[in-house]
C-alpha positions as CSV (number, residue, x, y, z in Angstrom):
1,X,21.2,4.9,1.7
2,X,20.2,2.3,-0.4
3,X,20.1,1.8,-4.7
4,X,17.6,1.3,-5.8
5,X,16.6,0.9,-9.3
6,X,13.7,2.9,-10.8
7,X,10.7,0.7,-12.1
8,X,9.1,1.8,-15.6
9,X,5.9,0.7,-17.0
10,X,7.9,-2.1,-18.6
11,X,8.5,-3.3,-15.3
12,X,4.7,-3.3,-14.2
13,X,3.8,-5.2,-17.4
14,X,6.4,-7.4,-16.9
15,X,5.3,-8.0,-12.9
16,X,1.5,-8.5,-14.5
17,X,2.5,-11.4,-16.1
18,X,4.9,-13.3,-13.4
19,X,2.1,-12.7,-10.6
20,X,-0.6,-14.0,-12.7
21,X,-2.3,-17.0,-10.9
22,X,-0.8,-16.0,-8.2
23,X,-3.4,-12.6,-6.9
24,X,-6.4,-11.9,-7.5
25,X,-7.7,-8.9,-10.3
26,X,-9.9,-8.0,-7.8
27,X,-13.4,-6.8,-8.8
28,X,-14.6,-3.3,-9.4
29,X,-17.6,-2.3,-7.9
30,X,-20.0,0.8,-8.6
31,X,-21.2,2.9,-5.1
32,X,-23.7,5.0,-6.2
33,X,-23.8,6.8,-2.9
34,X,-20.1,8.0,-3.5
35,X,-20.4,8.5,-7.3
36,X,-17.4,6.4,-7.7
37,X,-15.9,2.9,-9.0
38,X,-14.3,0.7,-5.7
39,X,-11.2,-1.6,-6.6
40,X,-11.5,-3.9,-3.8
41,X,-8.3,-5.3,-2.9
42,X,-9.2,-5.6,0.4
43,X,-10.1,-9.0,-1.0
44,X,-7.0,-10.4,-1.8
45,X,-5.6,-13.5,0.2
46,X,-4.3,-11.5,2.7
47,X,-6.4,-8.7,3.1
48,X,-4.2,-6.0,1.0
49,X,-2.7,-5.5,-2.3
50,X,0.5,-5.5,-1.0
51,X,0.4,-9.5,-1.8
52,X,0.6,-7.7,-5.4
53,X,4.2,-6.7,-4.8
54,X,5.7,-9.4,-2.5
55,X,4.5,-11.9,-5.6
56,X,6.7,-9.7,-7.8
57,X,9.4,-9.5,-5.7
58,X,9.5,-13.1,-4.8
59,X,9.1,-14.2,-8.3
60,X,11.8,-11.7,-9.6
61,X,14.3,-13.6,-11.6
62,X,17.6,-14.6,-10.0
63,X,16.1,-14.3,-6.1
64,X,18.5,-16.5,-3.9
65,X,18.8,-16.5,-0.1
66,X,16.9,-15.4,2.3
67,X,14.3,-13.0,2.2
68,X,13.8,-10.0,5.0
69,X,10.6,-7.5,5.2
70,X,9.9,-5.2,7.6
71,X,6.0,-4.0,7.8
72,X,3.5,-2.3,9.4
73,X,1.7,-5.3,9.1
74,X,0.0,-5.6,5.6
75,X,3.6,-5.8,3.6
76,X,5.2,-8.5,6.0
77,X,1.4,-10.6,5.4
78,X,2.1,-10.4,1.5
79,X,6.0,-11.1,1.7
80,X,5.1,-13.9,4.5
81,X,2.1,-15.6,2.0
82,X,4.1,-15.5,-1.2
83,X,7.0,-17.2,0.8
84,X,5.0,-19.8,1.9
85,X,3.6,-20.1,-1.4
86,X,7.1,-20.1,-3.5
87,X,8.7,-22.6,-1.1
88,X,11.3,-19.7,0.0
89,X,12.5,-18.4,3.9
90,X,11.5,-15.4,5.2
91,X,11.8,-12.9,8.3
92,X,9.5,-10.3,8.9
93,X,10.2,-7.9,11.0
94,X,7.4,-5.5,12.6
95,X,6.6,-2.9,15.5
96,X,5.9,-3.2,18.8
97,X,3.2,-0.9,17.2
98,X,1.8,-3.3,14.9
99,X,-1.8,-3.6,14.6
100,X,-2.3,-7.1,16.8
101,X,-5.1,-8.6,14.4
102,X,-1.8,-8.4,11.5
103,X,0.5,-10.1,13.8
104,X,-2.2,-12.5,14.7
105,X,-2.6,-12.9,11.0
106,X,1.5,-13.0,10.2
107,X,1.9,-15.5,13.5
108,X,-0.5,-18.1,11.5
109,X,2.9,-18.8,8.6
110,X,6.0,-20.5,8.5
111,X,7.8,-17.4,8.0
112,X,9.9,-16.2,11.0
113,X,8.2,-13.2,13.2
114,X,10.6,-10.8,14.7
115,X,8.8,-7.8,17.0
116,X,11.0,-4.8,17.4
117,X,11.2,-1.4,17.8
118,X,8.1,1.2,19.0
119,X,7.7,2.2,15.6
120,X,8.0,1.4,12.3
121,X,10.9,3.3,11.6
122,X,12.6,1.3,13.9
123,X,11.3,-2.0,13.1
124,X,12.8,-0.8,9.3
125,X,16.4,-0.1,10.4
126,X,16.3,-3.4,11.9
127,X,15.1,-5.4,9.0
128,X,17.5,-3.6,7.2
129,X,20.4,-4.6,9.4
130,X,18.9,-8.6,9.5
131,X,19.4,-8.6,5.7
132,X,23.1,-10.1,5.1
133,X,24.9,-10.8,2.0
134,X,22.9,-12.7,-0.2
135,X,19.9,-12.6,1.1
136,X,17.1,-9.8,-0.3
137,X,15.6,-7.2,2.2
138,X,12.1,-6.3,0.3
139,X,11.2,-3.1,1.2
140,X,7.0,-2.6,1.6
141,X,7.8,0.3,-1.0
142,X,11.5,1.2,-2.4
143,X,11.8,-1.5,-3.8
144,X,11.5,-2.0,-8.0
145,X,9.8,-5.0,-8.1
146,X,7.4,-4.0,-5.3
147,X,6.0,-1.0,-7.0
148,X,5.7,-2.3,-10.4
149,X,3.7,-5.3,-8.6
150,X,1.5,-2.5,-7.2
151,X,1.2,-0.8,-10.5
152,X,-0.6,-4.1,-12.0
153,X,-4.1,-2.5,-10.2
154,X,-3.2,0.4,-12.4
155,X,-3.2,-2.4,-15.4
156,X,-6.3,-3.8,-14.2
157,X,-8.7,-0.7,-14.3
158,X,-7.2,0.9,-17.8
159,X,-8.6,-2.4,-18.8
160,X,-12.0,-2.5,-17.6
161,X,-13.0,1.0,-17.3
162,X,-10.7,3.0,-20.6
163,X,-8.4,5.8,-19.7
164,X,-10.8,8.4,-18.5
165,X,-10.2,8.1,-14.8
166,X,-9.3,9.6,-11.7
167,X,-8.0,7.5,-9.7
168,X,-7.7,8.0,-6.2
169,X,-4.7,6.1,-4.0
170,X,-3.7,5.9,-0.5
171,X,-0.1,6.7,0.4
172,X,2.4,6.1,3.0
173,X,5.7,5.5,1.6
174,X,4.3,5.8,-1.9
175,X,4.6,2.6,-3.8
176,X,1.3,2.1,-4.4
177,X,0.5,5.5,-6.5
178,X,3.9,5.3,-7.7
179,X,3.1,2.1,-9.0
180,X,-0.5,3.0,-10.8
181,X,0.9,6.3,-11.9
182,X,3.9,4.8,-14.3
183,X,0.9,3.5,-16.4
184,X,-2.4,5.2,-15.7
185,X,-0.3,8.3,-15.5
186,X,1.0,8.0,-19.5
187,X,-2.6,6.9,-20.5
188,X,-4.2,9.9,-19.3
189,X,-5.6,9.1,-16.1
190,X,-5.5,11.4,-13.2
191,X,-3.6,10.1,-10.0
192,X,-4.6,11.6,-6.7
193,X,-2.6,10.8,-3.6
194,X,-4.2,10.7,0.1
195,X,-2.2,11.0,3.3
196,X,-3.2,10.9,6.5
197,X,-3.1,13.8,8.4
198,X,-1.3,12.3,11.4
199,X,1.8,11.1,9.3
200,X,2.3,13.2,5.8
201,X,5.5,11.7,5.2
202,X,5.1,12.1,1.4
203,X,3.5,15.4,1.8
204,X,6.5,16.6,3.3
205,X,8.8,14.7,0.9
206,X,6.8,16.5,-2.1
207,X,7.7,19.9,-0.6
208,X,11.1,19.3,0.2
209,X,12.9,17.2,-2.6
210,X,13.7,14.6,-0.9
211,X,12.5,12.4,2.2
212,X,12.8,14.5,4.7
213,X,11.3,13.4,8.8
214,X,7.8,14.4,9.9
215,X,6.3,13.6,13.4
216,X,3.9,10.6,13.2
217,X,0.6,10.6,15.5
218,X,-1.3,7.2,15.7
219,X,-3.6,6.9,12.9
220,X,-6.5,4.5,11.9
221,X,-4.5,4.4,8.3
222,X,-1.4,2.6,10.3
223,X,-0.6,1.0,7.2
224,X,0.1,4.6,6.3
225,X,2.4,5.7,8.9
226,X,6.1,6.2,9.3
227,X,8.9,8.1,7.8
228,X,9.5,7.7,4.7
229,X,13.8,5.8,3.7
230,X,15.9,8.1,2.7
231,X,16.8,8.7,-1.2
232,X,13.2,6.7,-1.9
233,X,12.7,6.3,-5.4
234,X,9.2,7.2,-4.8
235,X,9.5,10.2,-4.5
236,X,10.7,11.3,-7.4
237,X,7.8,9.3,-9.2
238,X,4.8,10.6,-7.2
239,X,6.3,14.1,-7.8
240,X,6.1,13.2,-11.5
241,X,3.2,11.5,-11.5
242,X,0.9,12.3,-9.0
243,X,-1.5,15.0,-10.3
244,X,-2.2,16.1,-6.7
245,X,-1.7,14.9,-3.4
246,X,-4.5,15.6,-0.3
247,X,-4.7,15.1,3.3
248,X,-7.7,13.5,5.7
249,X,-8.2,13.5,9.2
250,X,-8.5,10.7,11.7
251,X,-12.9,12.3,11.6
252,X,-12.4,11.6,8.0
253,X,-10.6,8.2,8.2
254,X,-13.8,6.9,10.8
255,X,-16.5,7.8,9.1
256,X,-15.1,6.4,5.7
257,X,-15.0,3.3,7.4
258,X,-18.9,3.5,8.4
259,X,-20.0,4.4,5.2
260,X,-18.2,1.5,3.3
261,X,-19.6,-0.9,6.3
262,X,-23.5,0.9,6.1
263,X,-23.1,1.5,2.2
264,X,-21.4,-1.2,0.5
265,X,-21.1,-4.1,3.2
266,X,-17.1,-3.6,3.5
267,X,-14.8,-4.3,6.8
268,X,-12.5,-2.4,5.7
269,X,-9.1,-0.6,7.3
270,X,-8.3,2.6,8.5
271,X,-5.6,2.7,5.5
272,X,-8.3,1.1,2.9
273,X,-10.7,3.8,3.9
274,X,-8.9,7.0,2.7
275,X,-9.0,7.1,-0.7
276,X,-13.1,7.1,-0.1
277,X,-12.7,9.6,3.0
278,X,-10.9,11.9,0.5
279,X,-13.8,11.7,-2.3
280,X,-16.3,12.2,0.4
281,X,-14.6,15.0,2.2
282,X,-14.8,16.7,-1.6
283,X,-11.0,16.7,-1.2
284,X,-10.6,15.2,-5.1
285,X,-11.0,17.3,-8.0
286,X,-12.3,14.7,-10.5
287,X,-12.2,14.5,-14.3
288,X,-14.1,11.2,-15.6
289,X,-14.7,8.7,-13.3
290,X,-13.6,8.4,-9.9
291,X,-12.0,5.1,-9.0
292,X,-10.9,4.5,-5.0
293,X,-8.7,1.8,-4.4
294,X,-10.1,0.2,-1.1
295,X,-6.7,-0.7,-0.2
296,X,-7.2,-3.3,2.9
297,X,-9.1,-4.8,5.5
298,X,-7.3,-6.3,8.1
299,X,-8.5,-4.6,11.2
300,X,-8.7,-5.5,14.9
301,X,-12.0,-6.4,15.6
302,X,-12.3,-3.8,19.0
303,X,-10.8,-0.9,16.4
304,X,-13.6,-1.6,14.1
305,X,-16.4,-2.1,16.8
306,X,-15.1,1.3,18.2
307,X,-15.3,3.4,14.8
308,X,-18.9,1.7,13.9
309,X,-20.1,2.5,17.5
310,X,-19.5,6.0,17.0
């Protein structure tokens, strides 16, 4: 089991300021179908916020050495941009799993691809073992500086739209609602988690105490899949700061996707989609206004063509 430290709000503010000109504030947009605000980070330079914590990460002060990542796909793309960017090595480590059209993506940087493992679980331990002394393994979510890089989104719509939110996030291992909720959470803001059905890692984490293994099922939201590392220090924050945590199923995931393509224009992935399939499945018990973070988009084009057809 691995320390980790646990990020505060002073981290996040902190992570605001080394990323700037670096990411994107990406732009919030009204969908008056869905009676909610979209944060569309599916518009960041790689497709996902998760460029939002590899920037912190990589820009942490005293990094040295190499840098490892494993990912279902949308982490390693972040850590393997910001690398390129910052002049700094990295591995990446993903599943034989992987969505292709992230590998595709991930295969276009200098940073060095390695497949292994039929899951992500796997493809996790292994990172973790590639990670020798000196060099720093960035997990896609225990990891300090990851979560307080997520959190800047949280910074972002306190900003623009006041305090009076409920704010809607989707979670796998949980760095991205751990993230918002050190500072939307203290505000006033309500957090609401979503999980997919098919892997309710953090639902089952919530429950027990502790990470504890689930079965996964594929899932649209892959970027949502997997077990969650033992002694994560997200768990303890979404138990403290999420104000409730809801499922949606693989029905629910789809036909978010269509509405964001027929409604607002949006390619957007199965993991991006469930924050809007939870609003529209009347899943979220809101208080002021409803904000979905519209988490990704990176999506293989016969996936997409197959959940539009339908």
């Amino acid at each position: 089991m691995r320390a980790v430290e646990t990020p505060t709000a002073d981290d996040v503010r902190a992570a605001h300021e080394r990323i700037r000109g670096h990411v994107l504030e990406t732009p919030i947009v009204e969908s008056a179908e869905l009676g909610a605000q979209l944060k569309l980070e599916s518009l960041q330079p790689t497709g996902s916020f998760k460029v939002r914590g590899a920037a912190a990460a990589l820009t942490a002060p005293g990094l040295g050495g190499r840098v490892v990542a494993a990912s279902a796909g949308n982490h390693g793309l972040g850590v393997a941009w910001a690398a390129e960017r910052l002049g700094l090595d990295a591995t990446i480590v993903v599943a034989e799993s992987a969505s292709p059209a992230k590998i595709e993506a991930l295969r276009r940087f200098p940073a060095t691809l390695v497949v292994h493992g039929a899951g992500y679980d796997e493809a996790e331990a292994h990172g973790l073992s590639l990670a020798g002394e000196g060099d720093r393994f960035v997990s896609a979510y225990n990891d300090r500086d990851v979560i307080a890089g997520a959190g800047t989104i949280g910074l972002e719509l306190l900003d623009r739209l006041g305090h009076e939110l409920t704010v809607v996030v989707p979670v796998g291992g949980g760095g991205l609602a751990a993230g918002i909720g050190l500072v939307a959470a203290p505000a006033g803001a309500r957090v609401v988690g979503v999980v997919a059905e098919a892997s309710p890692a953090m639902r089952a984490a919530l429950a027990a105490g502790e990470a504890v293994p689930v079965p996964v099922r594929e899932t649209l939201a892959d970027g949502l899949a997997g077990n969650i590392e033992p002694g994560s220090v997200t768990v303890g924050l979404c138990s403290r700061l999420l104000d409730d945590l809801v499922a949606v199923s693989e029905d629910e995931l789809a036909e978010a996707m269509r509405f964001l393509a027929r409604a607002e224009g949006l390619v957007v992935e199965g993991s991006g989609a469930a924050a809007v399939a939870a609003l529209r499945a009347g899943r979220v018990e809101v208080e002021g206004t409803a904000v979905a973070i519209v988490s990704g988009r990176n999506v293989t084009l016969e996936s997409l063509v197959s959940v539009l057809s339908h």
